[in-house]
Every structure is written in structure tokens, then in C-alpha cells.
N, C-alpha and C positions, 0 to 999 in steps of 0.2 A: 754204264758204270763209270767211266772216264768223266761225265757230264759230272756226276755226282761227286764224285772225288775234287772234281774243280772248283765246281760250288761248296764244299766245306771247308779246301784249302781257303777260298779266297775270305769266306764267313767269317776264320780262324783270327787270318790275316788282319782282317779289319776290326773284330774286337779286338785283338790286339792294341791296334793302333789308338784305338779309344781309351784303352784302359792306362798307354804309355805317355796322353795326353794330359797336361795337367788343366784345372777345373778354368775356368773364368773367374774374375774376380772383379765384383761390380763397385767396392767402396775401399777406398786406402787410407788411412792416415798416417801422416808421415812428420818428419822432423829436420829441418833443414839443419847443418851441422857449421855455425858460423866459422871455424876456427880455418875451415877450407876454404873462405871467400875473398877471394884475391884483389876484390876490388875494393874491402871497406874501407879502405886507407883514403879513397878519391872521392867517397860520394855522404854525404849528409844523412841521406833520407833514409837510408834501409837499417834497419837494426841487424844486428850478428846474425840473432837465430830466428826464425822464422815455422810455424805450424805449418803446415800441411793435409788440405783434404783434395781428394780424386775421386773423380766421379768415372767410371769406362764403361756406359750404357750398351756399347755393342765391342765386336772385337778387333777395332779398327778405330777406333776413340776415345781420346782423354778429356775431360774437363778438368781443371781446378782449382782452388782457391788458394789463397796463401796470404799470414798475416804476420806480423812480427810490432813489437814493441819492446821500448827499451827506455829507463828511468833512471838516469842519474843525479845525484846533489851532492851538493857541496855548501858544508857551514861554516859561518866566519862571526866574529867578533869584532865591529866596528863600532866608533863614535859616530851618533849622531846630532850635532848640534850640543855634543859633550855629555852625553850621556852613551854609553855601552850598549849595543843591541845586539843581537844572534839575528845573522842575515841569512837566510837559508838561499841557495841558489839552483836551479833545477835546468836539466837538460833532458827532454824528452823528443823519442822517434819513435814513428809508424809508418809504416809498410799496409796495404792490402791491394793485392795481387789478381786478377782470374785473367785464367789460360785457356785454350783451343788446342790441338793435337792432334795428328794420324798419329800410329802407331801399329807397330810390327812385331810381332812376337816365333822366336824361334829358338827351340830347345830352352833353355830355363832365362833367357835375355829378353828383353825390351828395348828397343830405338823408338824415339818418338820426335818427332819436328813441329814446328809450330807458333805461337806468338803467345805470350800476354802483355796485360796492360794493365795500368795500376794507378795508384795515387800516392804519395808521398807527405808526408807532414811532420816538421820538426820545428821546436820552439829553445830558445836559450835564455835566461835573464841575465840580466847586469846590472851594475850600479850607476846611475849617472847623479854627478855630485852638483849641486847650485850652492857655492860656495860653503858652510861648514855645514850643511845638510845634505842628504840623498836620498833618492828615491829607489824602485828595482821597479824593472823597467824588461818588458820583454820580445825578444826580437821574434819574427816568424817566417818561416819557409814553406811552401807551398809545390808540390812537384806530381808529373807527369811521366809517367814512366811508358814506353813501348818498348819491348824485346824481342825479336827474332830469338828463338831457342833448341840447342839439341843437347839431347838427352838418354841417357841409356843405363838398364839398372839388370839386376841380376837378383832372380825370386831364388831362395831355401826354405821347404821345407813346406810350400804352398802358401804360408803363411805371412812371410818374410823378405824384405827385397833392401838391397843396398845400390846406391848409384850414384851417377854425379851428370852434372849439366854446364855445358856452359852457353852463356846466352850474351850479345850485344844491344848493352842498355842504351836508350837512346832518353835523355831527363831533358824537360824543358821545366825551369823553375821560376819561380816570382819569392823573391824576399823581402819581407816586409820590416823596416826598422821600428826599432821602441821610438826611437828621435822622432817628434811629427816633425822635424826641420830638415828629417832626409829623406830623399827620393825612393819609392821601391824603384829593384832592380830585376830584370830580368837574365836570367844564363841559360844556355845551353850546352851539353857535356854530355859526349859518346863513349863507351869502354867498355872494355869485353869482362865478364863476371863468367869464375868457372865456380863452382859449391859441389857441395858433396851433401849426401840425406840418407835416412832410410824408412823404409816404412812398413803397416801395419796391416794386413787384409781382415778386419771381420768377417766380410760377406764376400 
């Protein structure tokens, strides 16, 4: 009788336990929240806001992607060669990302550690004048991103997760002038990035 009473406590116990478990969650989309990124002031390449997809095949794993782009202009009104023209000027960035990840989960939280690596691309035009004529003329950046990253986020509602990361970017770049008369140049430039995101579980 004792035997039997053990065995149903313990049965009890253990549905229990399953049913106070929440599910797994194999696909996320997410939204990286530019306004929280401490580093945009320093770097070229990465735009404010950035997409988010995750992949967590098992329960000890992230994969994911991340992309961001960003489009600005500017219109101006100049002579050229004495005649009036609408110069339009354009500044564009991109970002795209893919990460690696362990990851730990307990009670409604997530830590995760890890690396990605990415690619960087931003272009800018200008004017360069040859006496009362100009041309537009566009410069280019090219960039290399590797980050060491940790990260930690907080699910509501099964569906639902808010978090923030912060990661040390490590950018090796190549800048390419409009000038054929100047040199590309090479930089490198390390800073620590903390963001903040949330994100989406379908599945």
C-alpha cells in the first residue's frame, strides 16, 4: 500500500512539473529597438533598427539572423554651369548579421552567450566641383563585423519576450573614395554595443 501511495505521489508530482513547464519555442521574430543602442554615435555601418529571426532547434541552442537598413536624402538646389539643378544626395546602411548561442532557460528568463558575425555596407555621395560644373560622386564603406555577445530576455504569456544584449563589436573596414585620386583606406575600431529588442514566438 505504502509502495502505491509513492508511486502516485511521485506520478502527481511529475505531471505536475510538466504541466508548470512552459512549451519550447522553435522560431522567433524579433525587433531590435534602435533608440537603446549606445554605440550608433561611433560606428558607420549598422542602422538604428534592425529585424530579427531565431532559430532554437533544441533546448540548449540559438541560431540567428539579423538585418537592418537605413535610407536617407537630401535635396538641394544648385548651379551647374549656370543653369539650376535639384541635386538629390543619398546616405544608405546595411547590416546583416548570423549568430551561434548556448543558451539557458529558467523560470520565465533566458541567458544566452555566443558570437556573431556579419557584413557591413554604407555608401554616401557628394559633390565634387571642376570649376563652375559638378558632378555626384559616391563614397563606399565596406565592413566586417565579429562580436562576442550576452544576452538575456524575459517570455510573457508564452508567446512574448522582451530583452537586451550587450555585445563587443570588433569592425575591420575598407573605405572606398569617389576621388580615383585617393587612396582606400583601411580602419579598425572595437566598442562595446548594449540594444534592447523584443520578440515573437509563432511556433
Amino acid at each position: 500500500m505504502k509502495k502505491i501511495i509513492v508511486f502516485l505521489f511521485l506520478a502527481n508530482f511529475s505531471l505536475a512539473q510538466e504541466a508548470s513547464d512552459k512549451p519550447h519555442r522553435y522560431l522567433g521574430l524579433g525587433y531590435k529597438l534602435g533608440i537603446f543602442q549606445t554605440s550608433d554615435l561611433y560606428s558607420n555601418f549598422a542602422p538604428v533598427n534592425r529585424l530579427m529571426l531565431n532559430v532554437d532547434p533544441i533546448k540548449y541552442l540559438r541560431i540567428d539572423v539579423q538585418y537592418g537598413f537605413s535610407n536617407a536624402s537630401n535635396e538641394q538646389f544648385m548651379y551647374n554651369g549656370g543653369v539650376q539643378q535639384k541635386v538629390t544626395l543619398d546616405s544608405k546602411k546595411s547590416v546583416l548579421q548570423f549568430g551561434a548561442f548556448g543558451s539557458y532557460e529558467f523560470d520565465d528568463m533566458m541567458m544566452y552567450l555566443g558570437f556573431r558575425y556579419g557584413f557591413g555596407n554604407a555608401s554616401n555621395d557628394q559633390i565634387n566641383y571642376t570649376g563652375t560644373m559638378f558632378v555626384t560622386e559616391t563614397n563606399t564603406e565596406k565592413s566586417n563585423i565579429l562580436s562576442p555577445v550576452l544576452g538575456a530576455e524575459y517570455r510573457f504569456g508564452n508567446r512574448f519576450s522582451v530583452g537586451a544584449e550587450i555585445s563587443y563589436l570588433i569592425i575591420n573596414s575598407e573605405y572606398d573614395p569617389a576621388n580615383a585620386l585617393a587612396q582606400n583606406t583601411n580602419s579598425s575600431l572595437k566598442l562595446l554595443e548594449s540594444t534592447a529588442f523584443f520578440r515573437f514566438f509563432p511556433f
